[in-house]
C-alpha positions as CSV (number, residue, x, y, z in Angstrom):
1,X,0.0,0.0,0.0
2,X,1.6,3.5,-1.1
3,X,2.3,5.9,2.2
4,X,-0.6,8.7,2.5
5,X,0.9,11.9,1.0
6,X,1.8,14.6,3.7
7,X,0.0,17.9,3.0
8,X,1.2,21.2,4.0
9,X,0.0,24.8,3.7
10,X,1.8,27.8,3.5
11,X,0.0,31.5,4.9
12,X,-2.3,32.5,7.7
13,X,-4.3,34.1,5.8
14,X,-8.4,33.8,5.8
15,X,-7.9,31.4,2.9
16,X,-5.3,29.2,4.6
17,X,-6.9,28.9,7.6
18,X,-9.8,27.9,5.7
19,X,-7.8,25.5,3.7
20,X,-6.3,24.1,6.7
21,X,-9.7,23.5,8.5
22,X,-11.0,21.6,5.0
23,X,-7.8,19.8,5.2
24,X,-8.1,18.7,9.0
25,X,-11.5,17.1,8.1
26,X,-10.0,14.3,6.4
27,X,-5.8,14.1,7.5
28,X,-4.4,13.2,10.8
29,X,-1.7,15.9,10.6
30,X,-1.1,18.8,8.2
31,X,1.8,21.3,8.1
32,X,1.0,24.9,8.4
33,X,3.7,27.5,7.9
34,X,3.2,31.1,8.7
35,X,5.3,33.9,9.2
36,X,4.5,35.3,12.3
37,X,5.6,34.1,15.7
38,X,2.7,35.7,17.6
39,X,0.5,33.9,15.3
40,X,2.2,30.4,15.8
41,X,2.2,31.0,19.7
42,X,-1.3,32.3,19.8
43,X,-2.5,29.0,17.8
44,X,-1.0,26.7,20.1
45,X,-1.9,28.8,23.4
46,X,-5.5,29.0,22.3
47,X,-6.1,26.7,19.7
48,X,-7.3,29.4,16.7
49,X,-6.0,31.7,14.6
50,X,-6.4,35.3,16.3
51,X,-6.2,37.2,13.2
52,X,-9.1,35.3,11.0
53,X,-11.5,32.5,10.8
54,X,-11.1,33.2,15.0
55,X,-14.5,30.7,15.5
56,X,-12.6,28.1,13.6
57,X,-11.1,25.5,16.3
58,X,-8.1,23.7,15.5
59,X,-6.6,20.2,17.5
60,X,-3.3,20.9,17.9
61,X,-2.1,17.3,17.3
62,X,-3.7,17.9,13.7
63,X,-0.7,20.4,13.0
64,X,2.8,20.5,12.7
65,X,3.3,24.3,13.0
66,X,6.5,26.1,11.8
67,X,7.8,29.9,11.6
68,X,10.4,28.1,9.1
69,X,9.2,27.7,5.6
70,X,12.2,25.6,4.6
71,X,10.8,22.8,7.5
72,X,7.4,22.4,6.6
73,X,8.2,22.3,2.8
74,X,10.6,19.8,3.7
75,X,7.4,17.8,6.0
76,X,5.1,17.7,3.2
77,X,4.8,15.9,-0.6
78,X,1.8,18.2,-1.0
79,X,2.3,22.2,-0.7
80,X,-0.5,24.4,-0.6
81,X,0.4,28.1,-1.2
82,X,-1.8,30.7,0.1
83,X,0.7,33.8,0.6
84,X,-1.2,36.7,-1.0
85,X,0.8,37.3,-4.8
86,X,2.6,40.8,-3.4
87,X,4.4,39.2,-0.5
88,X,4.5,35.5,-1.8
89,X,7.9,35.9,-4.1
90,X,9.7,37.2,-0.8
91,X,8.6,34.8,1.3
92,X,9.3,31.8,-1.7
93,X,13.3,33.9,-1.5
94,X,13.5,31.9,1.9
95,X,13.5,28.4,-0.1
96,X,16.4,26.6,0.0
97,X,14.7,23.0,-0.3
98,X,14.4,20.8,-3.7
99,X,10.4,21.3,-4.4
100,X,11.6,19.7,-8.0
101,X,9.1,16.3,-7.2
102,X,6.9,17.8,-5.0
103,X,3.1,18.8,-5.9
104,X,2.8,22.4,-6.0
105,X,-0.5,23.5,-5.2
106,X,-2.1,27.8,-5.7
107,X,-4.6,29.2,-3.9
108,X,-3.2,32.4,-4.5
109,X,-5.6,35.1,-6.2
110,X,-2.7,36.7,-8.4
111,X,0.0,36.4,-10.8
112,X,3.3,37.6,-9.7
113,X,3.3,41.0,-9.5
114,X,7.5,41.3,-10.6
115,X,7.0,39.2,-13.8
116,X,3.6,39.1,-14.8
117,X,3.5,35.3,-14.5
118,X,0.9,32.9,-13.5
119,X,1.9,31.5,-10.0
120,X,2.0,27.9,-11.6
121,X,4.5,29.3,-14.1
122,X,6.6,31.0,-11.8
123,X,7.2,27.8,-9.8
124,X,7.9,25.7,-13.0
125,X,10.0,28.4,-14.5
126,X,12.2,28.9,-11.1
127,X,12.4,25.6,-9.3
128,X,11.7,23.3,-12.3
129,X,8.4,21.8,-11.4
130,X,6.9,19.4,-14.0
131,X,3.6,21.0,-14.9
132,X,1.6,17.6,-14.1
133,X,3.3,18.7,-10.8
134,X,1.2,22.4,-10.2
135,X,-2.6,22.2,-9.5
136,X,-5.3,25.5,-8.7
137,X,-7.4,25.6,-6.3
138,X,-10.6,27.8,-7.7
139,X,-14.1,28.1,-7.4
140,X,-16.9,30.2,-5.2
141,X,-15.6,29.6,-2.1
142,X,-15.2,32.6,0.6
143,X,-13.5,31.6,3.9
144,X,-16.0,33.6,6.0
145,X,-19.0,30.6,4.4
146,X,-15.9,27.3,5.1
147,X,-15.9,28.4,8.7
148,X,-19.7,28.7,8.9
149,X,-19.5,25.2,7.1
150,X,-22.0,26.5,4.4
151,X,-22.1,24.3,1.4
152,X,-19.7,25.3,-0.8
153,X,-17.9,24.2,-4.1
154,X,-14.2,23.9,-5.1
155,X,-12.4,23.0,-8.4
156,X,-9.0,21.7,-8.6
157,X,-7.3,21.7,-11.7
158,X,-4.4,20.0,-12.7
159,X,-3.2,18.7,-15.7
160,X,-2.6,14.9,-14.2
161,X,-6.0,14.0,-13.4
162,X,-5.0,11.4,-10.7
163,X,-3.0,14.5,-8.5
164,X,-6.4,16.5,-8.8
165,X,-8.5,13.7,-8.0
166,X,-6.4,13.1,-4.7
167,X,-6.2,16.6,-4.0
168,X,-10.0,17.4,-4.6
169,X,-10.5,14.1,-2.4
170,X,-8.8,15.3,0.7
171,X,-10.5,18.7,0.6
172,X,-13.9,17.6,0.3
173,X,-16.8,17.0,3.2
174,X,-20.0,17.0,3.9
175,X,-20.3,20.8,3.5
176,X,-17.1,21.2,0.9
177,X,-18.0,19.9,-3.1
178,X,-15.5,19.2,-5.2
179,X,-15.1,18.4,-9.0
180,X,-11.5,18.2,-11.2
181,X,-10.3,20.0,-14.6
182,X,-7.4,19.8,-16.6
183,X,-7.6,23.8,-17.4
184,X,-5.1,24.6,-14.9
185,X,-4.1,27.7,-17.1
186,X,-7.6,28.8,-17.8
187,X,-8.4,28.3,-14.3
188,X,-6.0,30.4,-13.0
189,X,-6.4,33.1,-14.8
190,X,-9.8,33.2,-14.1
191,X,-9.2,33.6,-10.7
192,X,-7.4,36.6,-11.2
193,X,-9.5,38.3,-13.5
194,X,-12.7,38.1,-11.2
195,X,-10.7,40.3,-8.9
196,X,-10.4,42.6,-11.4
197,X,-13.9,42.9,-12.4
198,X,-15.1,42.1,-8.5
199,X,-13.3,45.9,-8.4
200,X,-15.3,47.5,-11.1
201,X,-18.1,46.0,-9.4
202,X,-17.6,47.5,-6.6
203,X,-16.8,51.0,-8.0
204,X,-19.9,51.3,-9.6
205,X,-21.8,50.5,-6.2
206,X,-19.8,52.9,-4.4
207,X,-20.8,55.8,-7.4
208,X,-24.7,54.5,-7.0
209,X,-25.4,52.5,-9.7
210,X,-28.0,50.2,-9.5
211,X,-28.7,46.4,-9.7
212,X,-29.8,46.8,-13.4
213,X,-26.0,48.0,-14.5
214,X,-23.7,46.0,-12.5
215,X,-25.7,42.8,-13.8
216,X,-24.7,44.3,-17.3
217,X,-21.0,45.1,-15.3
218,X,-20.9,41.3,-14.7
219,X,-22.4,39.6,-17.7
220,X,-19.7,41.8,-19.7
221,X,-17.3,41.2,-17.7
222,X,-17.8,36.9,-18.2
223,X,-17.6,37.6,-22.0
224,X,-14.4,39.7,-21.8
225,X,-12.7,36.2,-19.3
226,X,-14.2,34.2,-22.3
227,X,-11.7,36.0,-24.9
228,X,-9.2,37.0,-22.7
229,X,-8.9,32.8,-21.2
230,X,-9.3,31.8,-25.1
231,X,-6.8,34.0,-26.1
232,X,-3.8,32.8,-24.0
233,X,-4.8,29.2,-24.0
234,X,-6.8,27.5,-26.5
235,X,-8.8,25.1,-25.5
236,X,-12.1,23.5,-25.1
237,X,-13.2,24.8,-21.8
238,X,-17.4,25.5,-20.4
239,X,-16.9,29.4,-19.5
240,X,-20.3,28.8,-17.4
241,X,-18.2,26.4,-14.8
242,X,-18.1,27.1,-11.4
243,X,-15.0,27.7,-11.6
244,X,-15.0,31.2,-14.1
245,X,-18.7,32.4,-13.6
246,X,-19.4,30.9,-10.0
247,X,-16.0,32.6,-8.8
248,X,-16.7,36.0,-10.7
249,X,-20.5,36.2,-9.5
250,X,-19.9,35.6,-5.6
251,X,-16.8,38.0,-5.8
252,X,-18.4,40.5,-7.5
253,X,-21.8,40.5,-5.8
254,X,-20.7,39.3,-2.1
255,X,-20.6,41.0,1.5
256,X,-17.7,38.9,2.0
257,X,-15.9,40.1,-1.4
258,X,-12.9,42.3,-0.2
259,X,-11.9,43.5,-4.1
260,X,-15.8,44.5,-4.3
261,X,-15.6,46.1,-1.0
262,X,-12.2,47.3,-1.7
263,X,-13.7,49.1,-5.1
264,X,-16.9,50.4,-3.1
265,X,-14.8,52.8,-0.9
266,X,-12.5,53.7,-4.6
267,X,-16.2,54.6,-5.6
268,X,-17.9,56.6,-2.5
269,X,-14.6,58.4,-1.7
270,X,-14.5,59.7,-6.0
271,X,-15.8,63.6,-6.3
């Protein structure tokens, strides 16, 4: 029988923690790397994160905490990043461990802001990850509804089916969904555009517009993904997927958006 892969994930965000609590429902221990000593002291002290998710109880025989990013990536054959794109390339500076055979796995809502690239790119094109190696977490999924343990919906895509399979696997429950895709490139750039347009969004609340023209906003908007995603990667792909509309729609629309609410105050603070 094959050993059970070790999973890891990196941040201490909203979305980590979330990611960690999906994890924890199906693993018997998961690394979890973050940054900040008070945050790794706190956690074991109190058993929660005291920045996010705070109502989300963790078992602290469940984790294998670290302030050391080089330990935890050396733990795990599975590494879930979920270091928000401006801070993740200074933080990824710290790596001195082979990640070369290792499954790479974004949940990070950006491209990297020094080079443009796709996060799965930037690992294959700096630490010579095989692409069947890089898999995206995506989908209509806020943190704020995991904790709550509202039904929710992931994708994972990955262009080895079997990795996305497993990975969508230990992520699901009885209040997470979860289906596969090969579109890894699609996928992720999905998730960043919706961020974009989850701005706009937001901007034109802030201004005063109405229902009627941010439903025109949004509708636009999924047209514009369709080209854009089509343009950089050709390929047969259901732009009405959970995965590109779902994510746009509940980041556009949601109280729990922060890029819509981030927009609204662009718009209510413009003369």
């Amino acid at each position: 029988m094959d050993k059970p892969l070790k999973y890891a994930v990196f941040g201490a965000g909203s979305w980590a923690t979330a990611i960690v609590k999906m994890l924890s429902e199906n693993l018997d221990e998961i690394g979890w790397y973050m940054r900040s000593v008070y945050t790794k002291e706190h956690l074991i002290r109190e058993q929660h994160n005291p920045n996010y998710l705070s109502s989300v109880e963790f078992h602290l025989d469940q984790l294998k905490l670290s302030n050391d990013i080089n330990e935890i990536a050396e733990y795990a054959d599975v590494l879930i990043f979920v270091i928000p794109s401006a801070f993740i390339h200074s933080e990824l500076e710290k790596l001195n461990v082979n990640i070369e055979n290792k499954t790479i796995v974004s949940a990070v809502k950006g491209i990297m802001p020094e080079t443009g690239l796709l996060v799965g790119q930037h690992f294959h094109d700096t630490y010579n990850v095989p692409y069947d190696n890089i898999a995206v977490i995506a989908g209509p999924c806020h943190a704020e509804e995991v904790a709550l343990e509202r039904l929710s919906y992931l994708t994972i895509s990955c262009s080895d089916q079997v990795k996305a399979k497993q990975i969508a696997d230990n992520l699901s429950s009885d209040y997470i969904k979860t289906k596969i895709t090969d579109d890894i490139i699609g996928v992720e750039y999905a998730v960043m555009l919706k961020n974009i347009y989850a701005i706009a969004a937001g901007i034109a609340h802030g201004l005063g517009y109405g229902d009627n023209f941010q439903s025109v906003l949004m509708s636009n908007s999924i047209r514009e993904m369709k080209r854009f995603i089509k343009k950089m990667h050709k390929m047969k792909r259901n732009i009405n997927n959970s995965a590109y509309l779902g994510d746009l729609l509940v980041t556009g629309y949601s109280v729990f958006s922060r890029n819509r609410m981030f927009g609204n105050m662009i718009g209510k603070v413009t003369p």
